[in-house]
PyMOL CGO cylinders between C-alpha atoms (Angstrom):
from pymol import cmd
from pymol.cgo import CYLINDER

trace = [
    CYLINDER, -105.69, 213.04, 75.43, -103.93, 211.92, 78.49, 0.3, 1, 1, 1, 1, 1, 1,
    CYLINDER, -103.93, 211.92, 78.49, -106.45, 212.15, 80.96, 0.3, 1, 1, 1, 1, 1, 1,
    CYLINDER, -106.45, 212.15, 80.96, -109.44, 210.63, 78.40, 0.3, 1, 1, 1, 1, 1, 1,
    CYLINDER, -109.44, 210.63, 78.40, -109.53, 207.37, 80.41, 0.3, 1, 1, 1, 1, 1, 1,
    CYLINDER, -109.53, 207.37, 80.41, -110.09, 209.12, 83.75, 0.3, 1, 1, 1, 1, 1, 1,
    CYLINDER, -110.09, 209.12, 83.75, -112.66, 211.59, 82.71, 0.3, 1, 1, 1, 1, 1, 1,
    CYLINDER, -112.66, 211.59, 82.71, -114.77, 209.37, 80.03, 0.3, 1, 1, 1, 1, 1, 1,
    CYLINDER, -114.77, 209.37, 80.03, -116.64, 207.43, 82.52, 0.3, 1, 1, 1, 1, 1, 1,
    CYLINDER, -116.64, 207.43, 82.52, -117.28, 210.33, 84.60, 0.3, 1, 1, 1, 1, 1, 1,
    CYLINDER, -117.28, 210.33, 84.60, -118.98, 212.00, 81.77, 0.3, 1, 1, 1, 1, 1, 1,
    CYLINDER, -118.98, 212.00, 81.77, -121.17, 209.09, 80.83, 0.3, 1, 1, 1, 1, 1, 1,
    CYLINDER, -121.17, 209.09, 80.83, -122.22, 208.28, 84.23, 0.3, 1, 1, 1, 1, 1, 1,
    CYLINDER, -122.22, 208.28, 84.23, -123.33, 212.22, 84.76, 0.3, 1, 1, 1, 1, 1, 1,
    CYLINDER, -123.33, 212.22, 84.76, -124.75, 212.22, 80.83, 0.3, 1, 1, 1, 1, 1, 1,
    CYLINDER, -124.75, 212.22, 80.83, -127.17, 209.59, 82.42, 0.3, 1, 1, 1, 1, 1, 1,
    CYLINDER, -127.17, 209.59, 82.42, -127.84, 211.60, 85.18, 0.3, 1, 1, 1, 1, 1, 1,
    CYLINDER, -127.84, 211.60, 85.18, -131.73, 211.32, 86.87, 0.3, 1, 1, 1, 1, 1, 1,
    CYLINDER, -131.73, 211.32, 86.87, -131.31, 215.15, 87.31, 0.3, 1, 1, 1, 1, 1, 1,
    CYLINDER, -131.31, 215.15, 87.31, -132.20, 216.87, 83.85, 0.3, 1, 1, 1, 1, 1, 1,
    CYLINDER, -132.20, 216.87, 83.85, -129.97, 219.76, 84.41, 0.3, 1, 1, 1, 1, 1, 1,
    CYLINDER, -129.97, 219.76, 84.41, -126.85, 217.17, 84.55, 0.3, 1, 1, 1, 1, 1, 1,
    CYLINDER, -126.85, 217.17, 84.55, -127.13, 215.54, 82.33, 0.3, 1, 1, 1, 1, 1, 1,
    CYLINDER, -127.13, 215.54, 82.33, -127.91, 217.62, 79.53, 0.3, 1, 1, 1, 1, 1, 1,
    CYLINDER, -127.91, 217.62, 79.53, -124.62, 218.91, 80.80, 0.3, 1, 1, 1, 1, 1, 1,
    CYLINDER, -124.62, 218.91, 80.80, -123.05, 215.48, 80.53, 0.3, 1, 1, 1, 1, 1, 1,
    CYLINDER, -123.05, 215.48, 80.53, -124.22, 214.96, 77.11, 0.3, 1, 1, 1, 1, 1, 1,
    CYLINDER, -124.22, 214.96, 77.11, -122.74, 218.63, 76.42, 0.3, 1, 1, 1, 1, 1, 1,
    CYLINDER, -122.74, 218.63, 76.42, -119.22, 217.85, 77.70, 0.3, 1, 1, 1, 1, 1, 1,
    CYLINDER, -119.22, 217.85, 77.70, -119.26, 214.17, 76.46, 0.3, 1, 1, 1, 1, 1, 1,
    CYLINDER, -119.26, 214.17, 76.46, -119.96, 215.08, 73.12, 0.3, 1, 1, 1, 1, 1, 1,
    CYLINDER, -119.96, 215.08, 73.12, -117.00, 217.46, 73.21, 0.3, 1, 1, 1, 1, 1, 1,
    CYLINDER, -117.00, 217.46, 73.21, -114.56, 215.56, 74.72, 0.3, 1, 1, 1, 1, 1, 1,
    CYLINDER, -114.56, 215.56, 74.72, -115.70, 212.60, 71.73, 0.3, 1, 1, 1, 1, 1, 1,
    CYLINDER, -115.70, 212.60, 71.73, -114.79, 215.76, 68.67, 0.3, 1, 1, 1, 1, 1, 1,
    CYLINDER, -114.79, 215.76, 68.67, -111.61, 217.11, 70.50, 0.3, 1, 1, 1, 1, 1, 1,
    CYLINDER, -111.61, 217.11, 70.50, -109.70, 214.40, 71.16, 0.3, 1, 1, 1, 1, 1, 1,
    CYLINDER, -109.70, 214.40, 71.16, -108.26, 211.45, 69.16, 0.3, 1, 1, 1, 1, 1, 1,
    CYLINDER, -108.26, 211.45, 69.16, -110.23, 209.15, 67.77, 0.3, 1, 1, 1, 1, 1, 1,
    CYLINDER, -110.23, 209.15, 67.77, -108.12, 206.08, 69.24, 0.3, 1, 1, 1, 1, 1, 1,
    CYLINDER, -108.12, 206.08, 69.24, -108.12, 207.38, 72.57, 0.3, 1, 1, 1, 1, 1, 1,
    CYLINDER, -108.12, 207.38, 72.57, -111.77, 207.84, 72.72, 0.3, 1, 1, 1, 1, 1, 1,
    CYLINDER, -111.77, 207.84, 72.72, -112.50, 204.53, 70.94, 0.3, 1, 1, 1, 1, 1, 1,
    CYLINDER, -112.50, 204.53, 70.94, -110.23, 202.60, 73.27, 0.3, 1, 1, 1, 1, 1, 1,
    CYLINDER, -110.23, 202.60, 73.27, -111.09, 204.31, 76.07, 0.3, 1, 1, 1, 1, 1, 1,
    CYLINDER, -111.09, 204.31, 76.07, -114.85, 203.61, 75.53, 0.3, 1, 1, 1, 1, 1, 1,
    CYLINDER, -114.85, 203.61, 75.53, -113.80, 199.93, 74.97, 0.3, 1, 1, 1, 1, 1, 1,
    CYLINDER, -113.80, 199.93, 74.97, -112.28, 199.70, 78.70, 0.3, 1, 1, 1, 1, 1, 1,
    CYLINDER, -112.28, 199.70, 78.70, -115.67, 200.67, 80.15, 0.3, 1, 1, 1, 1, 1, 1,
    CYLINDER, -115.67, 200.67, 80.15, -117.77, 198.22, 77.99, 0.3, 1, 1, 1, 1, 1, 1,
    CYLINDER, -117.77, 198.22, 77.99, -119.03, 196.14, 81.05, 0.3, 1, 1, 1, 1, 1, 1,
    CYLINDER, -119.03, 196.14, 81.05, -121.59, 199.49, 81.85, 0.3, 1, 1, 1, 1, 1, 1,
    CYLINDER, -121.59, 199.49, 81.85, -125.16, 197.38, 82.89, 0.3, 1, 1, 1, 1, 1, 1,
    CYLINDER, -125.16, 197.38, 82.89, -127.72, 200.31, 83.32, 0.3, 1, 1, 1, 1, 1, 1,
    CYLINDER, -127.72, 200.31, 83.32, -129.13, 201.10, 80.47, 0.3, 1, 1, 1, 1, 1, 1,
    CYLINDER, -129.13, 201.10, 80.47, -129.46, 205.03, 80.82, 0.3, 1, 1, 1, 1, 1, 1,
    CYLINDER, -129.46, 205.03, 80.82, -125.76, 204.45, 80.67, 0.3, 1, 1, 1, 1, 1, 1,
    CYLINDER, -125.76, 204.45, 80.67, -125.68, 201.71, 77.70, 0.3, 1, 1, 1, 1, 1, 1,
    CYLINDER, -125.68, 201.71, 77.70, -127.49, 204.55, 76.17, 0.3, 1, 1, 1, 1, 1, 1,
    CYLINDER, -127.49, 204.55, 76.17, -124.73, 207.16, 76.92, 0.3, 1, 1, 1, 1, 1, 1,
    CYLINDER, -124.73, 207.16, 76.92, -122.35, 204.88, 75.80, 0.3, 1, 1, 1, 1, 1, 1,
    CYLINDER, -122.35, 204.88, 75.80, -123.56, 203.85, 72.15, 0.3, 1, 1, 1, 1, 1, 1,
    CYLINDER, -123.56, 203.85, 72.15, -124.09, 208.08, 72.15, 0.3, 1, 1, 1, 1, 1, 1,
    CYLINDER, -124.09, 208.08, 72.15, -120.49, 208.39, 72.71, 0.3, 1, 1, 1, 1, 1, 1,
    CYLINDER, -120.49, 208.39, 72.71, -119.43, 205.71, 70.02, 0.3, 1, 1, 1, 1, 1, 1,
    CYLINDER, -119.43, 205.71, 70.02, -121.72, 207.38, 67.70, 0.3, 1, 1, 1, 1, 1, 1,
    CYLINDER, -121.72, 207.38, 67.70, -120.01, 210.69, 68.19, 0.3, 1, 1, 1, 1, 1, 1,
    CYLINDER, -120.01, 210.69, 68.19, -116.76, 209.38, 67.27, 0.3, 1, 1, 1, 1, 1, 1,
    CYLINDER, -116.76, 209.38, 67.27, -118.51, 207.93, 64.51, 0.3, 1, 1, 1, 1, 1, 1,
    CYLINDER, -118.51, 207.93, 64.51, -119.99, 211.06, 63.40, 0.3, 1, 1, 1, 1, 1, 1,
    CYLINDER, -119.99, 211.06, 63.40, -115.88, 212.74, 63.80, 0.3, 1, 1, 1, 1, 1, 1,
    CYLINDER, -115.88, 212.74, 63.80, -114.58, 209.95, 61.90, 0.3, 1, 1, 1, 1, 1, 1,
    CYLINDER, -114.58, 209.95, 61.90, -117.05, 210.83, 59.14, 0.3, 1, 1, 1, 1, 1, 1,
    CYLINDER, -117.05, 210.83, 59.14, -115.86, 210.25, 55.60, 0.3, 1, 1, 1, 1, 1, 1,
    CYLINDER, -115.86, 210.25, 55.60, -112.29, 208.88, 57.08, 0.3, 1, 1, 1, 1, 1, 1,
    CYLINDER, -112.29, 208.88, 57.08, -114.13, 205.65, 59.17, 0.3, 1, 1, 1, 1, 1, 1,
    CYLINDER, -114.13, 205.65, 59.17, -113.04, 203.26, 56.66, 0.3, 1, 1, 1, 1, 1, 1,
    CYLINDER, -113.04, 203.26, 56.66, -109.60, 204.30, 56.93, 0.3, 1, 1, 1, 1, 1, 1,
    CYLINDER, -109.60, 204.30, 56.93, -109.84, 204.03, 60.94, 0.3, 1, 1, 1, 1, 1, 1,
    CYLINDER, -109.84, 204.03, 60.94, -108.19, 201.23, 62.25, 0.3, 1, 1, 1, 1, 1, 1,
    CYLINDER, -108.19, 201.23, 62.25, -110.08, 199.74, 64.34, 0.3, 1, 1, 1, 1, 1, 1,
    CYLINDER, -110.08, 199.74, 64.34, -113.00, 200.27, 61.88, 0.3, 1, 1, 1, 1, 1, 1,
    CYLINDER, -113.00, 200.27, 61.88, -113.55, 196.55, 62.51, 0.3, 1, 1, 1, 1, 1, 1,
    CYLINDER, -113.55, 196.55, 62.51, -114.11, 196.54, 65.76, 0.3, 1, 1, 1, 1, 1, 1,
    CYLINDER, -114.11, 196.54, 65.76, -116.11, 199.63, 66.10, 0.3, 1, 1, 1, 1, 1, 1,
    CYLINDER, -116.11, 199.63, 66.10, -118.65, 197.34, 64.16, 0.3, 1, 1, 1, 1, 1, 1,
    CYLINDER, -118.65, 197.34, 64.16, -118.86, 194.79, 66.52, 0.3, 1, 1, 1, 1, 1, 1,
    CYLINDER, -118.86, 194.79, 66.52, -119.53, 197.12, 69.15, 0.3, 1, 1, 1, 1, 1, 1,
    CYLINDER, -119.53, 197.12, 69.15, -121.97, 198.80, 67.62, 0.3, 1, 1, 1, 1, 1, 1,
    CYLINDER, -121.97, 198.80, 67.62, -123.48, 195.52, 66.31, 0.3, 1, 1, 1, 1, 1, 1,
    CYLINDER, -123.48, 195.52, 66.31, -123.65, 194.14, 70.02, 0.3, 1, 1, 1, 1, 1, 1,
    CYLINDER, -123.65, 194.14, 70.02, -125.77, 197.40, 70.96, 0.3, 1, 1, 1, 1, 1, 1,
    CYLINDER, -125.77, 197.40, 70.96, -128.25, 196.05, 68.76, 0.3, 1, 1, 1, 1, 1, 1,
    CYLINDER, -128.25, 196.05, 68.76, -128.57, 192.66, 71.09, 0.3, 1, 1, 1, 1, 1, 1,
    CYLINDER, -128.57, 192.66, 71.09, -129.47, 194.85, 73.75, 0.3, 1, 1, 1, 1, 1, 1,
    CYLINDER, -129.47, 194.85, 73.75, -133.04, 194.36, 75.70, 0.3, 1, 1, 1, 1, 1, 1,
    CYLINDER, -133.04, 194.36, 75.70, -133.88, 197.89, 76.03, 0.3, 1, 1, 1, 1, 1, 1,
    CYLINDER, -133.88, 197.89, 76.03, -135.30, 199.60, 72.51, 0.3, 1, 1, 1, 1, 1, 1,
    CYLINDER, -135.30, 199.60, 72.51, -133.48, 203.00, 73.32, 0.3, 1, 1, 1, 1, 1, 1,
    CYLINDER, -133.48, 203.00, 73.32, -130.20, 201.15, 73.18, 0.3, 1, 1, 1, 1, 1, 1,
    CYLINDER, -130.20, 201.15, 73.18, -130.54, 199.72, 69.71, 0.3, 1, 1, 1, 1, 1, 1,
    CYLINDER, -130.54, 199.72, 69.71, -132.33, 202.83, 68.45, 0.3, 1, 1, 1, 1, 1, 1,
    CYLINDER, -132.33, 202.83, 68.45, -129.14, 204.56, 69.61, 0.3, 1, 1, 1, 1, 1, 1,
    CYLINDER, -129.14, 204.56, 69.61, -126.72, 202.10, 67.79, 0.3, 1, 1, 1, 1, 1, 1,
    CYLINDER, -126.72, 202.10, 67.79, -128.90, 201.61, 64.50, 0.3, 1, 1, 1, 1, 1, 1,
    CYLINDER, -128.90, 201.61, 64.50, -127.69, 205.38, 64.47, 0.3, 1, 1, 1, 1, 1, 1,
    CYLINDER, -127.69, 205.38, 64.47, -124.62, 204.44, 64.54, 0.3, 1, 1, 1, 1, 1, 1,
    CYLINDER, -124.62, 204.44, 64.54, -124.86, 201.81, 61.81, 0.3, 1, 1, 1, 1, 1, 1,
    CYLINDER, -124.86, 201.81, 61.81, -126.72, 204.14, 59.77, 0.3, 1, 1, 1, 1, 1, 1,
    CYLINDER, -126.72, 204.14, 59.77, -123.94, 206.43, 59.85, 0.3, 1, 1, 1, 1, 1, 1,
    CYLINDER, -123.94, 206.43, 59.85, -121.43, 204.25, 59.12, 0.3, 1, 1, 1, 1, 1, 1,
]
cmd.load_cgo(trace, "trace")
């Protein structure tokens, strides 16, 4: 859990990867590092990189909130920063690019 902040942007950057091979590798270890470690690390961590402009990585990044979405599972509404989370996700939706707000109606969906 300590080193989440260091190694979260790393992973999103090489989830959207141009090179196929990366980033399906980036997806792989993002994914993981969303399920193994706490979900207020992760979801504050994600928070402190929420200026990301490309959208490859807005993509990446609504991925990752949607993971700890999917961890949270039946416990979300006890999270507590449940309200937040929803505002996040909710300002996905604003986004210009379609793959963006497909990726966060996702996450509203599994909310």
């Amino acid at each position: 859990d300590s080193h989440v902040d260091t190694f979260l942007p790393t992973l999103i950057k090489k989830a959207a990867d141009t090179n196929s091979f990366i980033a399906e590798e980036g997806v792989k270890a993002l994914c993981s590092l969303c399920h193994s470690c706490s979900e207020i690390k992760v979801y504050t961590s994600l928070q402190a990189i929420s200026s990301v402009r490309a959208n490859p990585m807005k993509i990446k990044h609504a991925m990752a909130y949607n993971e700890l979405i999917e961890k949270l599972g039946s416990r979300a509404s006890s999270f507590r920063e449940l309200s937040g989370l929803v505002k996040v996700i909710a300002n996905f939706m604003n986004e210009g690019a379609i793959e963006v707000r497909n990726t966060a109606k996702r996450g509203l969906f599994s909310l």
